[in-house]
Each structure stands twice: as structure tokens, then as C-alpha cells.
N, C-alpha and C positions, 0 to 999 in steps of 0.2 A: 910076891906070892904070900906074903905074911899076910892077905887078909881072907886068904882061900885056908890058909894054914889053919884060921882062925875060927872060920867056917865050920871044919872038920873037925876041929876039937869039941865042937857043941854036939856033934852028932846030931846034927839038923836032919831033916828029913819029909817027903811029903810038900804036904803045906805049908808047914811049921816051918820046913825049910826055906822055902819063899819068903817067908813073913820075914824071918829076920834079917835074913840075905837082902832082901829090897831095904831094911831096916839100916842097915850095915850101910848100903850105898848113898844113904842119905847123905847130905854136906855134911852134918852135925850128927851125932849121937848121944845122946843123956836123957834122963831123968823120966821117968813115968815108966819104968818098965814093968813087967807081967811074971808072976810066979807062976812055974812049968805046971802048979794043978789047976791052973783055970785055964789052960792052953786050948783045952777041949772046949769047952763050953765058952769060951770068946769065939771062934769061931764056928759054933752050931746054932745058938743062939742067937742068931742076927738081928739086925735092929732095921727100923722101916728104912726104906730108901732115903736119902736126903731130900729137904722140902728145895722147890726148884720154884724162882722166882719166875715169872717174865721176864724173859732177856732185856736189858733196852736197846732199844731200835731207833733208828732214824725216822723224826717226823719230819715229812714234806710238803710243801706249800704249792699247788699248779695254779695256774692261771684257766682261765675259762675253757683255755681246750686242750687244757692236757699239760701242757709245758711246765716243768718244776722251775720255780724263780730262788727258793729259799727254803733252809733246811734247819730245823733244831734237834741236836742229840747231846746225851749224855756220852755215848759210846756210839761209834761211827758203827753201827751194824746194819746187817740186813739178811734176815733170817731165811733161808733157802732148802727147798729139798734137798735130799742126796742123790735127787736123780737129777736135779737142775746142778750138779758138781761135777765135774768132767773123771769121766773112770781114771785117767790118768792121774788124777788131783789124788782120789782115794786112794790109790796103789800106792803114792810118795809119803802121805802122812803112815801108812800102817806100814811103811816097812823101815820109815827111819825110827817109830813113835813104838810100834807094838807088833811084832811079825808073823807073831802066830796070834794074834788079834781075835782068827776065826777061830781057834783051836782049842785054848783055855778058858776057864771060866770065870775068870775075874784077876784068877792069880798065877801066874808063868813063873813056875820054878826054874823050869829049864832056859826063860828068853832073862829070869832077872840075873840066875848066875852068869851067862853068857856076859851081858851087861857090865857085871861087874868084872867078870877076868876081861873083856876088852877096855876098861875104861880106866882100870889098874896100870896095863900093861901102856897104856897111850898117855897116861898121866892127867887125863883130861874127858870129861865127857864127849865121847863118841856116840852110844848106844843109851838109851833112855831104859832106868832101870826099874821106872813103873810102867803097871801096863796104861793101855790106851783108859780103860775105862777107870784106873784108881785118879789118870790125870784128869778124868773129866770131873771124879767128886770133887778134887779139891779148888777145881773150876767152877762146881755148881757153889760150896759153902766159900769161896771169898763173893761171887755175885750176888748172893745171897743174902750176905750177911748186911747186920741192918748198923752196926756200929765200929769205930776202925779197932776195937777190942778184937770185936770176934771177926774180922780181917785179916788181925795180929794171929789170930789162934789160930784161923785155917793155912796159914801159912810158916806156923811154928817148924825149924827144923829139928826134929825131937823124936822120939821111939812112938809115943804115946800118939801124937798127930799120925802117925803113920800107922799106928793099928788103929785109930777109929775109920782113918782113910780107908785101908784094906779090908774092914767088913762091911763097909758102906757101900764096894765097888762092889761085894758079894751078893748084897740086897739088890744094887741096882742091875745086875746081871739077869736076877730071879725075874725084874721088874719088864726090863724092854729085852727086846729082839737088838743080838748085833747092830743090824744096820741101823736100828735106831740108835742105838749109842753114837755110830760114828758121828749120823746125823747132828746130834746133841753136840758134839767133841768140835764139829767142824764151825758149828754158828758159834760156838761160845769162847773159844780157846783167840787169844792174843798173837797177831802177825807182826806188829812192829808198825812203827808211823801212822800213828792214832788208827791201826785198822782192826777190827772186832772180827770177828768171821771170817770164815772164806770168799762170800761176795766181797764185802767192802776192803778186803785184802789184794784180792784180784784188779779191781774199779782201782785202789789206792796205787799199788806197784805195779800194776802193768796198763792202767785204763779200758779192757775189759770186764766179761764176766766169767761166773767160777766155771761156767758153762764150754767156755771158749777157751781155757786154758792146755797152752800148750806143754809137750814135755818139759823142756826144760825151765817153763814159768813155773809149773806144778811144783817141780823140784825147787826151786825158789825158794817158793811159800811154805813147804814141807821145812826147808832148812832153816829158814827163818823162825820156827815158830819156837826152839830150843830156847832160843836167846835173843827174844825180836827187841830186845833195847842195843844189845850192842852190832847187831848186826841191820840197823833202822837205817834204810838206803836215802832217808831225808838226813841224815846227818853227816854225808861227806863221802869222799873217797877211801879211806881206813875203813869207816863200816860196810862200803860196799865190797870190800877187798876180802872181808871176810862172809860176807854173804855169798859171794864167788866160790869159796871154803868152802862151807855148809852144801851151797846147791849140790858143789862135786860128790861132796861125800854121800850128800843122798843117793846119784846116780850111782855112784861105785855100790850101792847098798840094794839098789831096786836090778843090775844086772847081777850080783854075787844070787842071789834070790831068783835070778833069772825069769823075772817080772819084764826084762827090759832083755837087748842081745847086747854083749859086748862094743857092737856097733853103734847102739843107738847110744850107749851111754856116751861113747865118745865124741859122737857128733853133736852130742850135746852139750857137751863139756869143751867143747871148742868155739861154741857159739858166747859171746858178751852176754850182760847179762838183760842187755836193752831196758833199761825201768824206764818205764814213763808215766812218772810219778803225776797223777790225777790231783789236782787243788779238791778238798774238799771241806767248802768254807761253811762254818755252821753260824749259826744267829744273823739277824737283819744286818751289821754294818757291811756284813760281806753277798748280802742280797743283788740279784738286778733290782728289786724296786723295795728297797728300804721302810720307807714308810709306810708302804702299803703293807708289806711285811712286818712293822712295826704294830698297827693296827690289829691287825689277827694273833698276834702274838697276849696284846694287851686282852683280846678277846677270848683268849683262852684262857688264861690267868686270872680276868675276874669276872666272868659268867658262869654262874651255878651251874646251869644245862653241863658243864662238864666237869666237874668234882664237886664235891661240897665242899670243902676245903682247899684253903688255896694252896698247900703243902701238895695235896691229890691233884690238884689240879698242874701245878708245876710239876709232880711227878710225871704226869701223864702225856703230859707235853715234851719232856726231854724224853722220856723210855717207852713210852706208848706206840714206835713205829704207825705212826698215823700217818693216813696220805689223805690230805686236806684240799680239797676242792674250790678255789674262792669265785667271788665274780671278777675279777681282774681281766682287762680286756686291752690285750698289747699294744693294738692300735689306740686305742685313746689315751692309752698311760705313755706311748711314747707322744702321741699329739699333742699333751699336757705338758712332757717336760720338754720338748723341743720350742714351744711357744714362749716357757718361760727362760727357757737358758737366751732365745732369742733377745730379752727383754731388761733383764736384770742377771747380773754376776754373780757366780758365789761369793766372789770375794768383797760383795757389797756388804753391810752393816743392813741397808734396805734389805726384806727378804719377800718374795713375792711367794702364794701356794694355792696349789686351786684342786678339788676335788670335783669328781665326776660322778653323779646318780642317775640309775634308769628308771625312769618314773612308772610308776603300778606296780614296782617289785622290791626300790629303795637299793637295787644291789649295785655296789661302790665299782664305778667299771674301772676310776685312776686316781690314784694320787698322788702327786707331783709337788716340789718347792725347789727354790732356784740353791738352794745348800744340800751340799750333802750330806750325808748322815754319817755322824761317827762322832770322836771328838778331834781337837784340833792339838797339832804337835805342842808339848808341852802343857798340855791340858788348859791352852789359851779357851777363855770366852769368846773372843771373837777370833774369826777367822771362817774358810770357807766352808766348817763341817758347824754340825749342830748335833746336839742329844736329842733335840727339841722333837717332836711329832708335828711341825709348824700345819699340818691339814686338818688335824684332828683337835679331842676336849682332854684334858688331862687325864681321863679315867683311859686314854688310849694313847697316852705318853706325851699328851702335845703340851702348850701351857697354857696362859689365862686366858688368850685370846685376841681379838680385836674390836672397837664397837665396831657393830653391825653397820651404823649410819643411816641412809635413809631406805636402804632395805628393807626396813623394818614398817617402810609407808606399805608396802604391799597387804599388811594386815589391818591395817585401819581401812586402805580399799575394800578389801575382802568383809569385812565386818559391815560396813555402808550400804554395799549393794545387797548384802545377807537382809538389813535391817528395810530395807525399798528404795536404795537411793536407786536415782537411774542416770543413766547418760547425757550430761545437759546439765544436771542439778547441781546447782554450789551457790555461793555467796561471795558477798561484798569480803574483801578482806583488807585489815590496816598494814601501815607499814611497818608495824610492831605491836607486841601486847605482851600483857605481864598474864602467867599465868596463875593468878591471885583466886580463881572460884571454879567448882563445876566440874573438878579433878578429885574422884575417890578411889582410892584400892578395891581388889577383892576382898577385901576383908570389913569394908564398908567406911574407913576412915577417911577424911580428908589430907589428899596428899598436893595442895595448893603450896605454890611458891613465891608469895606476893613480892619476892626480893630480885627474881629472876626479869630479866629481860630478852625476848626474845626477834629477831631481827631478821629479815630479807635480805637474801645475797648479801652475807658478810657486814651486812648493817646499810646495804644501798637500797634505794626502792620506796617507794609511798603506797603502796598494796595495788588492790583494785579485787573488779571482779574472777574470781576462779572456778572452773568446772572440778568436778573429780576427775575429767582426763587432763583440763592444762593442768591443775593442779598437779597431778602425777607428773606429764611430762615434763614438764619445767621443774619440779620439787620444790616447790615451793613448802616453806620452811612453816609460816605463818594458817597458812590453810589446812594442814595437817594438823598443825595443833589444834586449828576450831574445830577440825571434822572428828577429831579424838573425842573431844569434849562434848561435841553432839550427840556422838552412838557410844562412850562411855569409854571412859579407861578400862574399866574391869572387861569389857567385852571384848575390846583389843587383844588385852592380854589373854583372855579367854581360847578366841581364834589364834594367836600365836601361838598357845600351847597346844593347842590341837594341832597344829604345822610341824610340830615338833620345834616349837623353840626352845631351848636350854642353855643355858649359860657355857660355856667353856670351861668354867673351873668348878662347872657343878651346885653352885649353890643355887638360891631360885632369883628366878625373872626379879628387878629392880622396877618397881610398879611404880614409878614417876609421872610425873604431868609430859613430859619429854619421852616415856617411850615410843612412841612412835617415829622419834628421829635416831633412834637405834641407842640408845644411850649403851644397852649392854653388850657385852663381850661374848661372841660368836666363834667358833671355827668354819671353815667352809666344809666340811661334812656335813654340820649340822643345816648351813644355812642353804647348798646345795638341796638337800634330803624335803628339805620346807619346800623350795620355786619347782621339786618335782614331785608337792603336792598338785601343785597346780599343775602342771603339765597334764598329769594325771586324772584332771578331772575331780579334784577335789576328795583323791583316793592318796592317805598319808600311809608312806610304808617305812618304818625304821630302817635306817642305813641296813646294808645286810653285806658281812665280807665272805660271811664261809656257805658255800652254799652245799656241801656234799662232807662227809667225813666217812673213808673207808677203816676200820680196824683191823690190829694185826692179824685176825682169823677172817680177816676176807669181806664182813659184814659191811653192809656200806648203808650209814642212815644220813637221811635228805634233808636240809633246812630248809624249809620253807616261808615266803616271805610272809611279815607280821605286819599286816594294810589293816587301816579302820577308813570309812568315806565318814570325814571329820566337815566336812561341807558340801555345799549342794551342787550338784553336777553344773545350775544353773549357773549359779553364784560365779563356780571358777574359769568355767566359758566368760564372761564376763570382765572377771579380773584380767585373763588371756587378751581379751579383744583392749581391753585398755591396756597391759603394759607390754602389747605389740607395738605400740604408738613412740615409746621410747625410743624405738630404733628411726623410725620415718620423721618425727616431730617432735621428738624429745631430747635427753643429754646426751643420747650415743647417734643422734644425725647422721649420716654419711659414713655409719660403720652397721655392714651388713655381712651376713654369712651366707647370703644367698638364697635361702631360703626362709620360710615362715619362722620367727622368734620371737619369744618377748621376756621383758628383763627390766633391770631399776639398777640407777649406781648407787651407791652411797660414800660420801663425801665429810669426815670429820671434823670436829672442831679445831681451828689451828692446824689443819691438815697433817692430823694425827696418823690417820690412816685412810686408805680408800677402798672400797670395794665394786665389784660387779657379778651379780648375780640373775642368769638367767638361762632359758630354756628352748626347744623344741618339744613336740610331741614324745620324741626319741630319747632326751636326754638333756640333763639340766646338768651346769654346773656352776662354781660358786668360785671364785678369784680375791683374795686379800692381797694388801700391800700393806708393810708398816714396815719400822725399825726395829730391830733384835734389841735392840739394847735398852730399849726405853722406847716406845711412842710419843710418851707428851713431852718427855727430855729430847726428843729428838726428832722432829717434824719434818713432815716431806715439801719442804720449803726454799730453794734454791740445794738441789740437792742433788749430785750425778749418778745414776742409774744405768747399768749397765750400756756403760758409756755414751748416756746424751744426757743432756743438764734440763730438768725440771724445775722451772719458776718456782712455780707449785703441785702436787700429784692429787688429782679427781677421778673420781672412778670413772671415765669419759675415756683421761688421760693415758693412762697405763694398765690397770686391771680390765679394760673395756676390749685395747686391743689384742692381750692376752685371751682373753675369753674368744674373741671372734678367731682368731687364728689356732687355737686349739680344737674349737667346734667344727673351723669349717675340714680341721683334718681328720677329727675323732669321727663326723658324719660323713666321709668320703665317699663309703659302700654302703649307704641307707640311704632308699628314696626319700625325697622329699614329701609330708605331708604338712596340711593345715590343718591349723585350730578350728573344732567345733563351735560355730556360727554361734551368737549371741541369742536369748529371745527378746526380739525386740518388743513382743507385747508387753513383757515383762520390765524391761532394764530401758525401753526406747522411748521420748518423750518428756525428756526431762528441759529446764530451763534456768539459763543465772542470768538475771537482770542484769543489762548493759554488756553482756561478755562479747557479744556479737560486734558491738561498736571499737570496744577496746581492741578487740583481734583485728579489726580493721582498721583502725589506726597505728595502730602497729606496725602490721604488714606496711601501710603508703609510707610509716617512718625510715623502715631496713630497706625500701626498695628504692629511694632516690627522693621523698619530700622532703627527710632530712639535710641540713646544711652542707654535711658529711657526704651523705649519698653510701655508696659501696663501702665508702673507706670507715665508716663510723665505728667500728669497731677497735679499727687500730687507730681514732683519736680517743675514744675511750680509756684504749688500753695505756696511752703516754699519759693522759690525765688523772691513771690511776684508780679509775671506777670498774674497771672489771676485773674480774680476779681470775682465771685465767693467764696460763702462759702462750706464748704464741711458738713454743716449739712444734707444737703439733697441730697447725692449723685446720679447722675445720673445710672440708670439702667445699665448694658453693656450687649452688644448683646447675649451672652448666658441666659439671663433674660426673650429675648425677643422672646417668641415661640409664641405667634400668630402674634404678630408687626411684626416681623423680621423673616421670613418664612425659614429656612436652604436651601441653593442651594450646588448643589454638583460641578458644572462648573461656577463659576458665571467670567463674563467678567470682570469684578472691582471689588476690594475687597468691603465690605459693606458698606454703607457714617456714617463714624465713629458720638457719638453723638457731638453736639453741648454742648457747656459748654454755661451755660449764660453769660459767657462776651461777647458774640455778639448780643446783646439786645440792643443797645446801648444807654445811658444817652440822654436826651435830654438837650441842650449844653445852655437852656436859662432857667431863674432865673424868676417867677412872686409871684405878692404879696402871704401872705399865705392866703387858698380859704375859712376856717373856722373864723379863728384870723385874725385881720389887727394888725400885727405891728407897734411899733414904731417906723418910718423912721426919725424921729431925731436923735438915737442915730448909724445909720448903712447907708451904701452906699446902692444906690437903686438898685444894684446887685454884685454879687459876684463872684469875682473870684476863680482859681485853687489853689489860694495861701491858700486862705479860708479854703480849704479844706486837706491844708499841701502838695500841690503839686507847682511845680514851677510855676511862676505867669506868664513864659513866653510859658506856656501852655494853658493859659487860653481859653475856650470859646470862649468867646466874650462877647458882651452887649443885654444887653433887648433892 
């Protein structure tokens, strides 16, 4: 009783009474205190309410109809009416918290001395000896506050913090209505086990909502909220033992008050306390779909459209309660990664990733890679998780990339028939050539390589005549270099930037004699987002992930897709009708999806890396293969992949059947259509001296004039002339009853299949896209010798 004794002797009284009385009950007592002639006028005088931040909220990531995949917060909250609060929830917080809540107006003389003689008498907090609305100021200035100074000072236990506290709650009384205070009290105030508010308290401890809460969950989270670190039901049986405590006392609190009947308290206080503690996992490692969550992440972080600053921007994104709308589409994102888990391991070194675009909108439907995301125990480099964005460009977490390969022929196609080649048309080609003349940049310089040599099928081959289709379907190495140099480097390059081509780590296009054999380093977003220009019709739409952003106040503004027609509708009908040819007559033979496609592989130097990229109407997407740890250290060369052993890897090989078996799942539930007819006035009538003969002699060689007959392939392949492994044999025409339709008269015998040695390497060497190497101990490129071939075969240089 000494500190009622104590009380008494100040001849408190009123107000004044309150003030010190609540003063008194503080843990601490000292320093700042108030001479009795400013008594008055500190409390007439009031000062504006407290500035009251935006809470932060959880921002949420849906996929295209709806479903939340992934969350970012600062503070696990989620801000709720008080009528979306279960009445029960409110009755438990104001009668352990503040009891005449509705009664006084800021300051409960009569609830703080009460306070104090129970809390005296119990040796321990029972009764809260501020009211509801002084706990919510000092809840609004620690939220508030912008540095942990004045963090420190809203939570100072001291005289002085407790009378700025207590005229603050006076202003803020003047300011809202009741129930909006509790409102205010309910979102912002601290439950224990990272939960903010009363929603994400309710979701956290019990897996409901505040809405649904029963008595004695109510009573819970009321009890909890005194001492939600020690009574945090994630940290063991002891804290739950006293959260048991707490709930009781609430209910002993809410029937003394006769809020509750004697009965219900009991039957309440007889019940467990049942928690069924909700996981709520925040940032990408703990996403369903990582990457793709990675990507939007990186999206908001450094596109302007949403802060200027990237401080406001990352503000915005942990406290902003955003619910983010993306194109993410579950079927394709699971078709994506069930194709590649099929195919490669995480615990490979090899990492396979492939990205999916809807062509005329650019919006990203999956993105998938055979690693998971995170890092790996011990913070290992290698191992089955990555940091890496392996789908994406660095500005969206990924790394330098991969080359492209011969991917990258689709824009020298593209640029051809732009310029009037047509179908038919090509030339004689050698079985090699230096590209010594006839190669200039955009910038007008000569960028000739008269030191370079360049080579058919890995240096096998004595040319001949090519069209722009064999030449596409076969890929020929040598013929894309002439057709570059015909309709120009710079126009190449030209048409690929309008594709959106871009480098992976950002700097610009490597304008070599050899781009067209993809020299530079891609991601499959980027290179995806290009093949569904063409699908498109020659209608280029930048990647697009977020398509909808609603704000904490409800407002909800629309992304809209960012298309330019970068080519002529003609043109990419065109390109379509030729790298349709790929799949019936070209490197991917005897691998179909069933329906109308068309696509290109690409094939590295020293089979660095392999790709495939291609399309429907509906939907393009783009497939790499390399090694994590190094591509040129490390080549896909007798090498096991999720568990079958690869000779060698061609985008034929592995990235080819990944792409068909993700497509033919992602297109399940969309009809089939076909590409837009060619015009043949336009594109039809073209001619290459002797191609007709050689295709014909060809054909009687694969079909039985040869010495070989059928088997010629596999004496090829013992003698070492094809490059080519034979793990994954090529289909043969009797395989092929819907591909390859039986004719009874056919004019030319069938166009035998393509082996992938006509894919061909691209002939130039860059850093690796994951790993930088140590270029002290190695030349900054490598030649044929490198790889156990004559050195006077060599490539050429970077």
C-alpha cells in the first residue's frame, strides 16, 4: 500500500490525478518532470494529434486468377475494418486493455488507479494501467518513427514520455470517434509470432480470420497482446503455458464485467488452447514459383512507374500492402517445371531454364529452371539451390547469360525476306570462309576478321548449294554468314533490336561478323519475348509480369501491354512458314507437339551451351542448357544429365525435348491454330542454281545408293564424322504416321532426317554468364586446339 500511501500524500486529484497515477505505474520513474504551475496549461493546451504513418502491409503476388503464390512485408499486417473484427475479438481487447474505454476521454482516473491497486497487490501486471488510446499513441510514434533515436524516445520509460503520451491521447480523442480509435488500436498494435494486427494475428495463431474468431481464440489474442514476445506460441511449450495464463485471465475479466456469463467463461477456459500456427513465409525463397517471384520483385525495385527512388520504391514494396496481379499462369508454370525436372537434376552442375511468353501482349505466362532458389547449406556454390534468376537478365536477378547460338539466324531470315529475298533463293556456298571483307557496324566501321575461320558441321563438309529454308533447316554455319554479309550486318543487328534483343548483362549487342551465329549472351525471357514477335505477326511486346496493381485504398491501376509492329505482318508470315520447316525437315525431325510450330536450335561452340526456341500462335517459349559453373570451363561433352549420359548436348538433344513436352502440356486447353498463309506473290518464286540436284542426290544417298544403305549413319558415327550422340536417336520415317503422311507416287523420295550436326557451334568464345573466371591463369579465348582439334581449324577470336 505504500504507493497508494504515496498517492495521497500528493493530493492528486481530477486529472492531474490520472496523469501521475498512470505516471507512478510506469516500470521506471525519473527525470523530466513538470512544476505544479504549468499543470494547467499542459493539459489545455494540447498539441496536434500525432503524424500517423501508413501502416505496413503485406504485399501479394496472384497469379492470373487470383491465387496468391508469394508475399513481401516489412511487418506481417493486414489492415481490416472493425466491423470485418468479430464483436467478441472487441469485447476481450477493451476489457483486459481499457474497460471503460467507452467512458472516459482519453484519461481513466478511476480505470488507472484500479490498475494500480490490482497490479500492486498481484506483484505483477494484471490490469493495463494506460488507457486504450494513450497505448495506441505510443504505437503510432514507435511506427512512425523514422530513426531508432526516436524509437528509443517513444519508448523511453520516464515521466516526461508519459506526459507527451497522455496529451497526445487527448488530441487524438478531439480527433477520431471511439470506434475508430479501437480500429486504429486493433491493426496496429503487436500479437506475438511476427503478427501485426488482428487479421494477421488471427491467420498467424489460429489460421483463420479476425472475422471468425471464436471466444476463446478472441481471448487468446487479447491476452497475448500484453506480452506477445514472451507469451509467442512459436516458441515452445513454456510460452504456450503462459498464454493459457493470459487467455484465462482475460475470460476471468470479460465475465467479472459480465461481458461473458460465468458459464461461458468456464467452458472456455476448459477448452486447449488449439493454435494452429499458419506458415507465413515472406520473400521469393519461400514462394511456389521463385523466379517468377524473383522477376517481379526485381520489377519493382528498379522501374521508375513505381517510385523514383529506389529507397521509395523498396519502401513501397515491403509496407505498401499492394496486391499485385501478374500474368503467371499455373498450368504452364507447372508444364515448365515438370518438363525440366523430368530432364535434368538440381543436383546437376548442368542447369536447364526455360521461360514462357504470350505473343501480342509479351505477358510472362512461366518461369521455370531445374535448381531451386535459395542458397545452398553452408553457403556452397554449387549445390541444388541457386541465388541466380537462371531465366532472366541481371537487371532481374539472373546472370550474364548464355550465347543465343543459332537462334540468332532467325533475324538474318527476318531481315532477307524484309529486303525481297523469297523462297527458293540462295547460293552456292564453300566449305569454309574467312570473314576478311563486307562486315561493317552500325556505327559504320569495319568489323572484318581476316584471322577468323569459319567451318561446316564442326569443320566437316565441302559446301554446296543453300536456299534460305535448307539453309535454315539444316543451319548451316557458312550460309548465314554469306546471307549476313549480303543484307548487312547493321540491318541484322537492326532487326534484332527491334525483337527485342538485349544482352543478359545489359551492355549492348557485340556487332561482330558472327552475329548471326548468336555470339551474344541471352536469357530465355528475352529470347522467348523475340520468337513471340513472330508468332505475333511481327507485333513486339516487352516481357510483361505485373499486369494489375490494387492499393492499400482499394484503387486498382492496369498495366497495359507495351507492343510496337517492329515488322511487316508479311515478312513474319514468312519467317513462320520457314521455321515451321524445322520441326518436319530440319534439327528437331521427328519431335512434334502436335500441332502447328515453328522454332530454331542453337548449338555452341565446343558445346558450351544449347538452346531452343520456339512458338505457336498461342505461345512461345525459349529453353537454355549450360553449366553453372562455367560454360567454356565446362562443356556439355560426355556429360550426365539428369541421369542419361550425353555424348554431346544440341538444342535437338535436350532443350528441343524439354520445349515439346512443356508446350504440348502448357497448350493442353487451347485449340489448335495455324500460322498465317505466306504471300506467295511476294515471298514465292525464288531459285538457287543446282539446289534441286543436290537435294536429289542426297535423298538416293540416305535412302539405300549409299554403300551404307540405312546404316550410314551409324558408320559415320564409328568413323567419327558426325557429331552427334546416338543416345537419343532420331525417329525414322516409318515412326512417322502422322509427321510424315505415306504417299504412294511421291515426286522425291522423303527429305531424310537431319542429324544435329547441322545445328552448328557458334565459332566465338565469351566470359562464362554465371562464374567470371580467372583470366590470369588462361587466354581470353580459345581455340580448336583446346578442344583436341587442329589449331589450324580454329574459329577465330572474340
Amino acid at each position: 500500500m505504500t504507493v497508494l500511501r504515496s498517492v495521497g500524500a500528493l493530493g492528486l486529484a481530477g486529472a492531474l490525478g490520472g496523469v501521475l497515477a498512470a505516471a507512478l505505474a510506469a516500470p521506471v520513474v525519473g527525470g523530466g518532470g513538470i512544476a505544479a504551475k504549468d499543470v494547467a496549461n499542459t493539459f489545455v493546451d494540447l498539441p496536434p494529434a500525432p503524424r500517423e504513418e501508413p501502416l505496413a502491409q503485406v504485399t501479394r503476388l496472384l497469379d492470373k486468377d487470383g491465387r496468391q503464390f508469394a508475399q513481401f512485408y516489412e511487418a506481417n499486417r493486414t489492415a481490416v475494418r472493425l466491423g470485418a473484427v468479430a464483436p467478441v475479438m472487441r469485447k476481450a481487447i477493451v476489457a483486459i486493455e481499457d474497460a471503460r474505454f467507452y467512458e472516459h476521454g482519453g484519461l481513466d482516473v478511476r480505470g488507472t488507479l484500479r490498475a494500480l491497486l490490482t497490479n500492486t497487490q498481484a506483484g505483477g501486471i494484471r490490469q493495463g494501467g494506460s488507457s486504450l488510446t494513450q497505448q495506441l499513441v505510443k504505437n503510432i510514434l514507435v511506427e512512425s518513427a523514422r530513426s531508432d533515436a526516436e524509437r528509443d524516445k517513444a519508448r523511453a520509460p520516464n515521466l516526461a514520455r508519459k506526459i507527451t503520451e497522455l496529451r497526445l491521447a487527448l488530441a487524438l480523442e478531439k480527433k477520431y470517434r471511439k470506434d475508430e480509435i479501437l480500429e486504429r488500436y486493433l491493426n496496429i498494435a503487436y500479437f506475438g509470432a511476427g503478427a501485426h494486427g488482428v487479421e494477421a494475428a488471427a491467420r498467424r495463431f489460429f489460421s483463420t480470420s479476425a472475422a471468425r474468431l471464436s471466444l476463446p481464440q478472441a481471448a487468446t489474442l487479447a491476452g497475448a497482446l500484453r506480452m506477445p514476445y514472451s507469451t509467442d506460441p512459436s516458441l515452445g511449450n513454456t510460452h504456450r503455458a503462459r498464454l493459457k495464463m493470459r487467455r484465462d485471465l482475460v475470460l476471468d475479466r470479460m465475465a467479472g464485467l459480465k461481458w461473458i456469463t460465468p458459464q461461458e467463461a468456464g467452458a472456455a477456459k476448459a477448452t486447449p488452447l488449439n493454435i494452429r500456427l499458419r506458415p507465413e513465409p515472406g520473400g521469393c525463397e519461400q514462394s511456389d514459383y521463385p523466379f517468377y517471384c524473383l522477376y517481379v520483385q526485381r520489377e519493382l525495385l528498379s522501374n521508375p512507374v513505381f517510385g523514383n527512388t529506389a529507397r521509395e520504391r523498396q519502401a513501397r514494396m515491403a509496407r505498401g500492402g499492394l496486391v499485385i496481379r501478374t500474368s503467371l499462369d499455373p498450368i504452364a508454370q507447372r508444364a515448365a517445371e515438370q518438363a525440366i525436372r523430368q530432364h535434368v537434376s538440381p543436383e546437376d552442375t548442368e542447369v536447364a531454364a526455360e521461360a514462357m511468353v504470350e505473343p501480342r501482349t509479351g505477358r510472362i505466362r512461366a518461369m521455370a529452371a531445374s535448381k531451386r532458389f535459395g542458397r545452398n547449406a553452408g553457403n556452397r556454390k554449387n549445390g541444388p539451390k541457386t541465388t541466380f534468376n537462371l531465366v532472366a537478365d541481371i537487371a532481374h536477378g539472373g546472370g550474364q547469360g548464355f550465347q543465343a547460338g543459332s537462334t540468332f539466324k532467325v533475324f538474318t531470315l527476318a531481315t532477307a525476306l524484309q529486303q525481297g529475298w523469297r523462297f527458293g533463293d540462295g547460293f552456292q556456298t564453300p566449305g569454309s570462309m574467312t570473314p576478311s571483307q563486307g562486315y561493317r557496324n552500325c556505327a559504320g566501321r569495319s568489323v572484318n576478321d581476316p584471322n577468323a575461320r569459319v567451318l561446316n558441321a564442326s569443320g566437316e563438309g565441302s559446301g554446296g548449294p543453300h536456299s534460305i529454308e535448307t539453309g535454315t533447316w539444316k543451319s548451316v554455319n557458312i550460309f548465314y554468314m554469306m546471307l549476313e554479309r549480303k543484307v548487312g550486318l547493321c540491318s541484322v543487328v537492326r532487326t534484332a533490336q527491334a525483337l527485342g534483343a538485349v544482352r543478359a548483362d545489359g551492355a549492348p549487342l557485340r556487332e561482330v561478323p558472327t552475329f548471326t551465329l548468336g555470339i551474344n549472351e541471352m536469357d530465355p525471357v528475352t529470347v522467348a519475348a523475340s520468337f513471340a514477335a513472330l508468332a505475333g505477326r511481327g507485333l513486339y511486346c516487352r516481357p510483361l509480369a505485373i499486369v494489375e496493381i490494387t492499393g492499400r485504398d482499394g484503387r486498382r491501376t492496369h498495366v497495359p501491354p507495351s507492343c510496337d509492329q517492329v515488322i511487316e505482318r508479311p515478312v513474319a508470315d514468312a519467317v513462320n512458314h520457314v521455321l515451321s520447316g524445322v520441326f518436319d525437315k530440319g534439327t528437331m525431325q521427328g519431335q512434334s507437339i502436335g500441332r502447328p510450330a515453328a522454332g530454331k536450335t542453337g548449338t555452341n561452340n565446343g558445346y558450351t551451351s544449347a538452346w531452343f526456341a520456339g512458338y505457336t500462335p498461342d505461345l512461345a517459349a525459349a529453353v537454355s542448357v549450360g553449366d553453372i559453373r562455367g560454360s567454356y570451363r565446362f562443356p556439355l561433352q560426355g556429360v550426365q544429365i539428369g541421369g542419361q549420359y550425353y555424348g554431346s548436348v544440341q538444342g535437338a538433344s535436350l532443350p528441343g525435348p524439354i520445349w515439346v513436352q512443356s508446350m504440348q502440356a502448357a497448350l493442353e486447353r487451347t485449340e489448335p491454330r495455324g500460322f498465317s498463309a505466306p504471300d506467295m506473290s511476294r515471298f514465292g518464286g525464288g531459285h538457287t542454281p543446282g539446289l534441286e540436284e543436290a537435294l536429289a542426290e542426297e535423298a538416293r544417298r540416305n535412302q539405300g545408293d549409299h554403300p551404307f544403305g540405312r546404316h550410314r549413319r551409324l558408320f559415320e558415327w564409328l568413323l567419327g564424322q558426325v557429331g552427334p550422340s546416338l543416345e537419343q536417336p532420331r525417329r525414322g520415317r516409318d515412326e512417322r504416321s502422322v509427321d510424315w503422311p505415306p504417299s504412294r507416287e511421291p515426286a522425291l523420295p522423303p527429305r531424310p532426317a537431319l542429324p544435329d550436326r547441322f545445328d552448328r557451334p557458334n565459332p566465338y568464345v565469351r566470359p562464362d554468364p554465371f562464374v567470371r573466371p580467372d583470366r590470369s591463369a588462361e587466354r581470353p579465348w580459345r581455340g580448336r586446339a583446346e578442344y583436341g582439334l587442329p589449331e589450324r581449324r580454329r574459329y577465330g577470336r572474340p
